[in-house]
C-alpha positions in Angstrom: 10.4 31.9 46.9 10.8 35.5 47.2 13.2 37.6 48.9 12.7 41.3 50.8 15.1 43.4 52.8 17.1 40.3 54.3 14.5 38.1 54.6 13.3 34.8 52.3 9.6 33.4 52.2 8.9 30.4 51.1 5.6 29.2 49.6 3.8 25.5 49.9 2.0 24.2 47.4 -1.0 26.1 48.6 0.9 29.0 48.1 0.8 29.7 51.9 3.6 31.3 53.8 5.3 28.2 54.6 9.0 29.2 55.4 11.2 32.5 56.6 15.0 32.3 56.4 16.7 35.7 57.8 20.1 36.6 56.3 22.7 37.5 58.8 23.9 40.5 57.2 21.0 42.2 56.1 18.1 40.4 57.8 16.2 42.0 60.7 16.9 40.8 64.4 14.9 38.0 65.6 14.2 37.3 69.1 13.1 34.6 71.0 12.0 35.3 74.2 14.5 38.3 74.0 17.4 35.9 72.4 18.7 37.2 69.4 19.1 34.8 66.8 20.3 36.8 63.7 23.8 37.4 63.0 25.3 35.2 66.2 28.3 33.1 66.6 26.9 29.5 66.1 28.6 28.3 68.7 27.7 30.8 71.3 23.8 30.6 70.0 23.9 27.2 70.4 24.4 26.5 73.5 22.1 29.3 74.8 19.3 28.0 72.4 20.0 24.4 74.1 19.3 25.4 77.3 16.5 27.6 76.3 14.5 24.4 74.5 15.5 22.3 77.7 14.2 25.1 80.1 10.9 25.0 78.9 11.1 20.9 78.4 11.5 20.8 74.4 13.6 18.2 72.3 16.2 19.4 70.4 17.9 18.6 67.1 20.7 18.1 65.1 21.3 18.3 61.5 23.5 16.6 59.9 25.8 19.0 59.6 25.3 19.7 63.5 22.9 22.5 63.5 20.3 22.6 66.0 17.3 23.0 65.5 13.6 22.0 67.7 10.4 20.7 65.8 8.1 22.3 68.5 9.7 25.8 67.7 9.6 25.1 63.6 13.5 26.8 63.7 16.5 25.5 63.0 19.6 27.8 63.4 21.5 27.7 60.3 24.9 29.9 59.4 26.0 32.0 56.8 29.9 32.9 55.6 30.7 36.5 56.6 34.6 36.9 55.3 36.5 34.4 57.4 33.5 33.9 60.2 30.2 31.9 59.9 27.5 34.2 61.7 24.0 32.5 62.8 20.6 32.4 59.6 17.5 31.1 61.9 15.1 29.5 59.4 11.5 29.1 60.5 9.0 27.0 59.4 5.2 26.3 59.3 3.9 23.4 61.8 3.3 21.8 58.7 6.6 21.6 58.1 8.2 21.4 61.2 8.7 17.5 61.5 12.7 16.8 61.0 13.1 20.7 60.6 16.9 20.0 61.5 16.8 17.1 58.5 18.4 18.4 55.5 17.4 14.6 53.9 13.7 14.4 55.2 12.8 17.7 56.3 10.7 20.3 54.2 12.9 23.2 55.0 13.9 23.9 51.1 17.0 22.5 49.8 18.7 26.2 49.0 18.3 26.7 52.8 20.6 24.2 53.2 23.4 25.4 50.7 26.8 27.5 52.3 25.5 31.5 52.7 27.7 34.1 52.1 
């Protein structure tokens, strides 16, 4: 793992680039397709992501925790505490890793992804 200017890499075994998490105070802005995905209101994101991934005829996701997240993008849209509001941390992932990307259980995206953000 390392960590530059608001964004975390994660490394395989390989030592490939295997993961990116952006944090949603500091991190960059991320767009999909001109959808920003740092920084959001989860709820808000959500339901525009949904309808992106439907759009263009991919499956979404759900973690556990109900995060969304689609295999065929590697992304799942996690959040981060920001005083008394959770604000949107998209983690991305390698095709390698992108089976159950929205399963904190069997996924590969790493287990300090799944933690609580501040």
């Amino acid at each position: 793992m390392a960590e530059f200017d608001g964004v975390t890499a994660y490394y395989g075994d390989s030592e490939q680039l295997m993961c990116v998490a952006v944090d949603a105070h500091h991190g960059p802005q991320v767009t999909l397709e001109g959808l920003p995905l740092v920084g959001r209101v989860p709820s808000e994101l959500g339901d525009l992501f949904v309808r992106y991934a439907e759009s263009r005829g991919v499956q979404v996701q759900y973690s556990q925790e109900g995060y969304v997240g689609a295999e065929a993008f590697g992304f799942v849209m996690r959040t981060q505490q920001a005083d008394d509001a959770l604000l949107t941390r998209p983690v991305f992932v390698a095709r390698e890793w992108a089976d159950s990307v929205a399963d904190a259980q069997l996924g590969f995206v790493p287990q300090a992804e799944w933690m609580v953000r501040r």
